[in-house]
VMD Tcl script that draws the C-alpha trace (Angstrom):
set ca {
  {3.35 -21.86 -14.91}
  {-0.04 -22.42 -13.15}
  {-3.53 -21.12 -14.11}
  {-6.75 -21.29 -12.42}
  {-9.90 -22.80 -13.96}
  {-13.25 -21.16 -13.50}
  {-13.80 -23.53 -11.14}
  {-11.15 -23.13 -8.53}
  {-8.67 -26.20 -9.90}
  {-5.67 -25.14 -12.24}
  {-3.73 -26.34 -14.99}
  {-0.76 -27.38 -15.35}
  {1.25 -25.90 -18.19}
  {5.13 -25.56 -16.36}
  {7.19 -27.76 -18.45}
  {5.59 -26.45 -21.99}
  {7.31 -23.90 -23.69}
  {5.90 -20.55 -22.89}
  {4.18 -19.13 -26.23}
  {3.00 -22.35 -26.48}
  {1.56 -21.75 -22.68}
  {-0.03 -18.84 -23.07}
  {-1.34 -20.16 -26.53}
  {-3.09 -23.28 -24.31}
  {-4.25 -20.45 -21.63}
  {-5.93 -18.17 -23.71}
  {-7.50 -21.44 -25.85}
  {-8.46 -23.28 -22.37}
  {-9.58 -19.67 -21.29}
  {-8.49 -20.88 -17.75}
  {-6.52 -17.72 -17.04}
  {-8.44 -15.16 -18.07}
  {-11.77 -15.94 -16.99}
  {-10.43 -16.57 -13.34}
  {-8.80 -13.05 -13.97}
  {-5.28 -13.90 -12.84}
  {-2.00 -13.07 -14.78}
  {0.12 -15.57 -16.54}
  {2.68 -17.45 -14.95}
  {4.41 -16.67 -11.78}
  {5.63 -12.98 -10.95}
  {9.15 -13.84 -10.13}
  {9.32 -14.97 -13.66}
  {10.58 -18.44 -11.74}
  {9.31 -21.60 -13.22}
  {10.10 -22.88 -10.25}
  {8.83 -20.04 -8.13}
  {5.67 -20.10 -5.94}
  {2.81 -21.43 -7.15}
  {-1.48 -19.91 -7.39}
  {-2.73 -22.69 -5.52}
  {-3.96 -20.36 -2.49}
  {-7.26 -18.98 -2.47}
  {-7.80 -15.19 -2.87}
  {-7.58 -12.71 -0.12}
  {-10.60 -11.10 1.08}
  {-10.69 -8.61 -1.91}
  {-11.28 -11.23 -4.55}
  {-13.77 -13.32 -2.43}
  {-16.11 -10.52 -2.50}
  {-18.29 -9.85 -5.87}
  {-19.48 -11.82 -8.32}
  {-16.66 -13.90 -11.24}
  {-17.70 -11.07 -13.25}
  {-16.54 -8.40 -10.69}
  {-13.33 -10.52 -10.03}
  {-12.63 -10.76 -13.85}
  {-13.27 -7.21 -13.85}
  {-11.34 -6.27 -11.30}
  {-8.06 -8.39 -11.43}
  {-5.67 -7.61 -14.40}
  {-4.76 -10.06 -17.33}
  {-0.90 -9.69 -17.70}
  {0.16 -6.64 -19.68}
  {3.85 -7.06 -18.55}
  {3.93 -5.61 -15.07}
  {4.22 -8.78 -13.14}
  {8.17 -8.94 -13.67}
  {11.50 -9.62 -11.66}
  {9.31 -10.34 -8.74}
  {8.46 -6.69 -8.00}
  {4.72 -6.90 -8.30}
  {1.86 -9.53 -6.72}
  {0.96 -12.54 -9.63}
  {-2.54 -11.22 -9.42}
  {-3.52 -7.33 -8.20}
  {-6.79 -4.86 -8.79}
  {-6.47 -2.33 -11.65}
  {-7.54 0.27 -9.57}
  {-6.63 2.77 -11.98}
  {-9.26 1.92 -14.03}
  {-11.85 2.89 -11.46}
  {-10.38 4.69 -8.57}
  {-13.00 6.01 -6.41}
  {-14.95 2.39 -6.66}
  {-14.41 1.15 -3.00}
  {-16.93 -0.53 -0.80}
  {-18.04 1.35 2.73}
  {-15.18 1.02 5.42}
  {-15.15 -1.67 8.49}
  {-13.32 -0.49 11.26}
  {-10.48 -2.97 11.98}
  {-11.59 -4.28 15.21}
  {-8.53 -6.40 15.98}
  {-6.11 -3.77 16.32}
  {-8.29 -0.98 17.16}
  {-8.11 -0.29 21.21}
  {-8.84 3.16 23.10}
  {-5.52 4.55 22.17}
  {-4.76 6.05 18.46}
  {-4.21 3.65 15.53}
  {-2.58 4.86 12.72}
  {-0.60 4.14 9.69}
  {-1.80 0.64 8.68}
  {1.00 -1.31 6.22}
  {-0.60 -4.63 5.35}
  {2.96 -6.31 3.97}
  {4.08 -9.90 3.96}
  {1.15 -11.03 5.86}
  {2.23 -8.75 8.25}
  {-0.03 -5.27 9.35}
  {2.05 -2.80 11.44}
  {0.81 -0.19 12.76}
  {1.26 2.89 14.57}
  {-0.10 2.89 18.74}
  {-0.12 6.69 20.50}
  {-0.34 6.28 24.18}
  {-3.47 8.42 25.72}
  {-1.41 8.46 28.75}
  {2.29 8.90 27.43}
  {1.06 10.89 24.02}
  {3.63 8.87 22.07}
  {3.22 6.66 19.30}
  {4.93 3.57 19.21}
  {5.10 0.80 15.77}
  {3.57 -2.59 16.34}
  {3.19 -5.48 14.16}
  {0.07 -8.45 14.24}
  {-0.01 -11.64 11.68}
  {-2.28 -11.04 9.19}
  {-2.81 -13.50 6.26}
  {-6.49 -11.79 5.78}
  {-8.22 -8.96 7.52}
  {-10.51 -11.45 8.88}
  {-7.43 -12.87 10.17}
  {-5.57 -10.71 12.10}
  {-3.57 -12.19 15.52}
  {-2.66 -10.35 18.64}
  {-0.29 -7.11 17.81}
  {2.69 -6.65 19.68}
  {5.13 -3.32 20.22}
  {8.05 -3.28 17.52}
  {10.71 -3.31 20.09}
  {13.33 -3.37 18.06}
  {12.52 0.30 16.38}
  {10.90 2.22 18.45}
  {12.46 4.76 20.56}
  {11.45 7.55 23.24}
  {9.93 9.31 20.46}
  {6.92 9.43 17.99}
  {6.98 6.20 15.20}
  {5.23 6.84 11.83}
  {5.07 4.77 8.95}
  {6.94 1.77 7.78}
  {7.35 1.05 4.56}
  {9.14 -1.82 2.58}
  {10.56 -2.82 -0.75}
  {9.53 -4.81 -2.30}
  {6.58 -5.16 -0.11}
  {5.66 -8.88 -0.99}
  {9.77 -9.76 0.45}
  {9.02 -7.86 3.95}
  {12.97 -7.51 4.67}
  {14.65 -9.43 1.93}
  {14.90 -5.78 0.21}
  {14.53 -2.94 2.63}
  {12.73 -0.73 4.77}
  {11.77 3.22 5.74}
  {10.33 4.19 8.92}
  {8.93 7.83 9.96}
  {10.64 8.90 13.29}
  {10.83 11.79 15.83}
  {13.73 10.56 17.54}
  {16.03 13.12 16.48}
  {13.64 15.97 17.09}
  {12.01 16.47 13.81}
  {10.34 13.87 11.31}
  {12.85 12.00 9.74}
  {13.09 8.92 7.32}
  {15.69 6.56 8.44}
  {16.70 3.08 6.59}
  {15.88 -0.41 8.39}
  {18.09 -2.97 8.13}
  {17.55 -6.91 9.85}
  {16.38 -9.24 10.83}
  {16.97 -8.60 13.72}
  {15.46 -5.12 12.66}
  {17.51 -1.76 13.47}
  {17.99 1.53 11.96}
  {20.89 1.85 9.84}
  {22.49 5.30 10.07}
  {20.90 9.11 10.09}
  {18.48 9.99 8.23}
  {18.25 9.00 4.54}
  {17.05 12.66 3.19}
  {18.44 16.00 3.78}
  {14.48 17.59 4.44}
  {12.35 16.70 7.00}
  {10.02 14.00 5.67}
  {7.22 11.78 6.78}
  {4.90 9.35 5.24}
  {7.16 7.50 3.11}
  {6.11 5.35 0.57}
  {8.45 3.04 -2.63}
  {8.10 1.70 -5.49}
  {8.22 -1.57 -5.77}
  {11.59 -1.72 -7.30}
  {12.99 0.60 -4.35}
  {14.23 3.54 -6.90}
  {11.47 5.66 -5.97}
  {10.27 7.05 -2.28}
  {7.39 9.39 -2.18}
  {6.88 11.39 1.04}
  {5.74 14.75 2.45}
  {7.77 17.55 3.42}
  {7.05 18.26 7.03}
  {9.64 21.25 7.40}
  {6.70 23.78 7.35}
  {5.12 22.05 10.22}
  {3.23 18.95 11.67}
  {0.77 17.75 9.50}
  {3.07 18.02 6.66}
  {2.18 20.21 3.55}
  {3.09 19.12 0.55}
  {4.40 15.45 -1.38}
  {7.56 14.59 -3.11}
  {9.54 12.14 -4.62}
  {13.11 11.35 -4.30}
  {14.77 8.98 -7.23}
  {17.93 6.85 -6.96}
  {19.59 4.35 -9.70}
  {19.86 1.57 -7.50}
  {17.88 0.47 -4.17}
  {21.22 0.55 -2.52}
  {22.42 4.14 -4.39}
  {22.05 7.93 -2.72}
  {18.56 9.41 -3.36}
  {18.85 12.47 -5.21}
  {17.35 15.60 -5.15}
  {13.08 16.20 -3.81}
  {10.53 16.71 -6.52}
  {7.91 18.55 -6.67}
  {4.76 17.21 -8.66}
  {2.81 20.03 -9.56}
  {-0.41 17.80 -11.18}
  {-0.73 16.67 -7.47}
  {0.45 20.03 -5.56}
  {-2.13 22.81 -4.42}
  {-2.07 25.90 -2.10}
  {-3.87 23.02 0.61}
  {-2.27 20.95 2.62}
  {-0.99 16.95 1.05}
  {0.61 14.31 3.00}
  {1.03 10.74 3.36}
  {1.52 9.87 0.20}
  {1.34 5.74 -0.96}
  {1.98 4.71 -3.92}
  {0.67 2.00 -5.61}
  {2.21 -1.40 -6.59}
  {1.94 -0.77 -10.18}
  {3.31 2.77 -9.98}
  {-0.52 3.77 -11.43}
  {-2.47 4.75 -8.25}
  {-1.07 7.44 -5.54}
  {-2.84 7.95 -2.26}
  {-3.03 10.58 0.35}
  {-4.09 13.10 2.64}
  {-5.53 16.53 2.04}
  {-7.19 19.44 3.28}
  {-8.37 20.63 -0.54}
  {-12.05 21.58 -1.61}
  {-13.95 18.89 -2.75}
  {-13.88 16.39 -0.07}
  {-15.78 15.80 3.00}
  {-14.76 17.91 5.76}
  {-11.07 18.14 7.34}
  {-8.45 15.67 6.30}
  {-10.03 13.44 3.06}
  {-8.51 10.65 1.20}
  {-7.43 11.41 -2.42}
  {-6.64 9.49 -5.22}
  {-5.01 10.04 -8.63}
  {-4.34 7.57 -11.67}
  {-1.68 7.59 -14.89}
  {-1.46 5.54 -17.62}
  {2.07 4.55 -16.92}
  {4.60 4.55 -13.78}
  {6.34 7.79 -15.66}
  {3.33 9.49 -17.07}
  {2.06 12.76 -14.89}
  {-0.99 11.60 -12.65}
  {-4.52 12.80 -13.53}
  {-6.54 15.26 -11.52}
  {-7.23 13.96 -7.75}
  {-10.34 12.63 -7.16}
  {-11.88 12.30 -3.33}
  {-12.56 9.03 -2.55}
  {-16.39 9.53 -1.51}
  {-17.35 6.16 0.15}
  {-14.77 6.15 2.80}
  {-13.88 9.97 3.84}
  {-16.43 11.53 6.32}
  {-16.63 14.68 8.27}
  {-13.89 13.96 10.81}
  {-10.04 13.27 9.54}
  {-9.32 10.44 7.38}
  {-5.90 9.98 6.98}
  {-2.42 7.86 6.35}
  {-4.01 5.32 3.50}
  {-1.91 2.58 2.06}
  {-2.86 -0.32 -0.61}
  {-2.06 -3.71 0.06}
  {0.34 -5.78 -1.88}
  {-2.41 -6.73 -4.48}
  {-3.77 -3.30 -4.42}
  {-7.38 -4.54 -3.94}
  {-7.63 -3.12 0.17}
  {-7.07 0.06 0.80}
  {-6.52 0.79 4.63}
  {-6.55 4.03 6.51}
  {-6.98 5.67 9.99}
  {-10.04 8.00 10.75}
  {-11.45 9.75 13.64}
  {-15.05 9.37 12.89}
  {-15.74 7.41 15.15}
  {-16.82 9.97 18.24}
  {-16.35 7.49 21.40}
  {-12.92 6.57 20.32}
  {-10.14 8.33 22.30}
  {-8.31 8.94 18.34}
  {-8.12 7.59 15.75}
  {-8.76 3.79 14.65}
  {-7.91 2.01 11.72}
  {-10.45 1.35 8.76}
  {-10.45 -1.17 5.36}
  {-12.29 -0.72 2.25}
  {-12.57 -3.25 -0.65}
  {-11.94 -2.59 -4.49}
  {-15.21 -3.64 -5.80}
  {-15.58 -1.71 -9.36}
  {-18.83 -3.30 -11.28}
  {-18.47 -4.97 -14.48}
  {-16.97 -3.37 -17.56}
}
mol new
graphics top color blue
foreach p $ca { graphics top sphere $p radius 0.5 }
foreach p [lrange $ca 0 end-1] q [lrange $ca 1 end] { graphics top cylinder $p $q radius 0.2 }
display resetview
């Protein structure tokens, strides 16, 4: 097991047993202060290691605001599921910095969908000229380094792409994969299989669906129920024992449900946090970003809150969390010289406790 010292070295505690570890961590105070959890999320001793520097979220802020921000472990960080470090953004949901537009992906065509995974993003492109919306993929070990983004060959299809998303998200591929498609006339989910990538089978759910979203396990797929039309109106969940078993039966979750319209669900990499789109009171103007919060992956979520600092006037839409849950990213049409939409970040920066 390694832990970080205040001032950016670590110690070395791997070949010590562990209550004996995390007795010399929380003495030493190494951990803690730096804001990290204990030990290695895979549970591996031999696993990967903390030696890399935070990603853009923790550079930001003060060491208080990091310790503030980044959870101490209180036994999430198992079987590899979840990040070794991650924001508690249940805590303080609504406490996210102004959004930057994500200038190396955005173009004079329609962004969409941003899925920051395995220091991948992928993305959704809609053609001005063709009015189809096609996946694409750019490296992206920060947002401040993001490489050229090429089409997704190997999925797309004469139809509209949507979202991808993976399980678990920090193995891109090593678990699974979902993808929103038109290509059989109606949004669908359909399983992804590689490398090389392809769609496995029809789709995965017997109701039109779009936006979907897992739990880090791969048990649990939140989506929206497009059958009533395009924006979808309302989010489910779908539950199955395995990540290779049937998903059963839609659910409705009434804490989150209202006569307005809620889509694109994500859900958070601690189960805790659930984004998405709505139409409700209470937010900006058009599509808003909402956000609700529970005290445990099976407890019922809070009341929604808009997320003031990054919805506007115009539609803001399709949020996600990255793998840490410290970014969120989004698409919005604020911007009025933009052909559509473009794709936006915001940074978990909650003050100190």
């Amino acid at each position: 097991m390694r832990c970080f010292s205040p001032d950016g070295g670590h110690l070395s505690f791997r070949r010590i047993p562990v209550f004996l570890s995390i007795l010399l961590a929380a003495t030493v105070g190494g951990c803690v202060r730096a804001g990290y959890v204990f030990g290695d999320a895979d549970g591996a001793t031999g696993g990967p290691t903390q030696d890399s520097q935070p990603t853009d979220a923790y550079s930001a802020g003060s060491d208080a605001q990091r310790r503030d921000t980044v959870s101490t472990d209180d036994g999430l960080a198992i079987d590899g599921l979840l990040p070794r470090k991650w924001c508690e953004v249940w805590r303080n949901p609504t406490a996210f910095s102004a959004p930057t537009p994500l200038a190396a992906v955005n173009t004079v065509e329609t962004e969409s969908d941003p899925v920051w995974a395995g220091g991948k993003l992928y993305f959704t492109r809609k053609s001005e000229s063709t009015g189809v919306a096609d996946l694409f993929v750019a490296s992206a070990t920060s947002l401040s380094a993001v490489g050229s983004a090429s089409s997704l060959v190997a999925l797309n299809s004469s139809a509209d792409e949507g979202r991808i998303a993976f399980y678990p998200a920090s193995k891109v591929y090593a678990g699974g994969a979902v993808l929103a498609s038109r290509r059989s006339g109606s949004w669908q989910l359909y399983a992804v299989s590689g490398l090389p990538l392809r769609i496995v089978g029809g789709p995965i759910l017997s109701t039109a669906a779009s936006g979907p979203s897992f739990s880090q396990g791969g048990t649990v797929l939140w989506f929206a129920d497009v059958s009533g039309g395009d924006p979808g109106q309302a989010l489910f969940f779908s539950t199955r024992t395995t990540p290779t078993a049937t998903f059963g039966p839609r659910q409705l979750p009434n804490e989150l449900s209202t006569p307005s319209r809620e889509f694109n669900p994500w859900i958070s990499a601690d189960e805790r946090v659930i984004l998405f789109s709505s139409d409700r009171p209470g937010g900006q103007g058009d599509l808003d970003i909402w956000i609700a919060t529970r005290g445990s992956a099976n407890a019922p979520f809070d009341p929604p809150q808009p997320i003031g600092a990054v919805n506007s006037a115009s539609t803001d839409d399709a949020p996600s969390l990255s793998e840490d849950n410290c970014t969120l990213l989004y698409s919005s049409q604020r911007n009025a010289s933009a052909a559509g939409g473009e794709i936006f970040y915001a940074t978990f920066l909650p003050g100190p406790s």
